[in-house]
N, C-alpha and C positions, 0 to 999 in steps of 0.2 A: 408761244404755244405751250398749253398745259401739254406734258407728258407724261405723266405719274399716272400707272397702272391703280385700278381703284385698292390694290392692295399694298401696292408700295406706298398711296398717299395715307391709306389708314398706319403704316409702319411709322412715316415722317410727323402726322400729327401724336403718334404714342411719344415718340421722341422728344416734342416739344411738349408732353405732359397730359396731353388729352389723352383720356381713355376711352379707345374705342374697343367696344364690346361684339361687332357684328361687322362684316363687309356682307352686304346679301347683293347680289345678283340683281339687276335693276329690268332687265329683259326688253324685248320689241313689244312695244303697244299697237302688232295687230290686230285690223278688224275692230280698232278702237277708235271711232271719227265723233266731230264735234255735231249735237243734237239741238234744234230749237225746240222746247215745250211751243205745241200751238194749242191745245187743249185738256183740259180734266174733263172729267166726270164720275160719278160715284161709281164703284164696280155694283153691278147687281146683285151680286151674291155675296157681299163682303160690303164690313162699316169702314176698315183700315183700310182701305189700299184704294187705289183710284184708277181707272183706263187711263192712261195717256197717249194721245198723238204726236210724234215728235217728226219734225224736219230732218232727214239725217244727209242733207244736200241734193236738193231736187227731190226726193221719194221721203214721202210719209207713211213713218210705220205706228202701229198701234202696239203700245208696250204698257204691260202691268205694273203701277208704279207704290211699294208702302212709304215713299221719305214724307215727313212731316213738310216738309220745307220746299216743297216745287211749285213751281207758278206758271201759267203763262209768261210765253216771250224767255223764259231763263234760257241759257245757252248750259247742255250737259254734257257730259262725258256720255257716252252709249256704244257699248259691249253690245256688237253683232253676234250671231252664230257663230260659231268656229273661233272666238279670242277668247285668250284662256288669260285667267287673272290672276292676282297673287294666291298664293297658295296651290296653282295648279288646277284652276276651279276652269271646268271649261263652259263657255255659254254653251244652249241649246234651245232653242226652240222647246216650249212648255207650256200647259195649260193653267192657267190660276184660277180654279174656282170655276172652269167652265170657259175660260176665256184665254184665247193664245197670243202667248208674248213670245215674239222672234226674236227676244234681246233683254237689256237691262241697261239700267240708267247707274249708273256709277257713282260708287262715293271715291275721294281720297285715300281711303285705306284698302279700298279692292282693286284700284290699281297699282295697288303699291308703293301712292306717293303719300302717304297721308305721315306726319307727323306728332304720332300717339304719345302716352307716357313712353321716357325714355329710349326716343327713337329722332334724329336727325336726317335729313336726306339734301343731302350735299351735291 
């Protein structure tokens, strides 16, 4: 069994030469469930951004989406109301352009897992 506190093991890897810069607090990913894309469509009131329907396990909600890169059938990360993400960002239900999104579709870095310049997540 691992037992090393995430700050005793950032101490043991200094020790053995690595430099760690950061221990950050990794948090509960409530209100944070896995989403099927079943639909796009262009938003009416905007060229960037797109309606999407997603499956978030038996209930389909409609969420305002800008990622260049979602599809049909993708499996997403999806930020309900009430889960808050890195940085302390909390969802909310909000209008985009006339249109209400109950949520958000998630990248790697707004949960907190994302592996940017100089950043590891162990």
């Amino acid at each position: 069994d691992f037992t090393f506190s995430p700050e005793e093991l950032a101490e043991q890897l200094t020790n053995l030469g690595l430099e760690v810069r950061l221990v950050e607090p990794f948090g509960k990913l409530e209100k944070i469930v896995v989403g099927r894309i079943l639909s796009l469509e262009p938003h009416p009131n905007a060229d960037r951004i797109k309606l999407v329907k997603v499956d978030v396990g038996g209930k389909v909600i409609p969420l305002v989406c800008g990622a260049p890169n979602i599809k049909p059938h993708l499996m997403v990360p999806v930020a309900l109301e009430g889960a808050v993400l890195r940085g302390g960002i909390k969802v909310r239900k909000v209008k985009v352009r006339g249109v209400d999104s109950p949520g958000t579709i998630c990248s790697e870095d707004e949960l907190g897992l994302g592996n940017g310049p100089g950043r590891q997540s162990f």
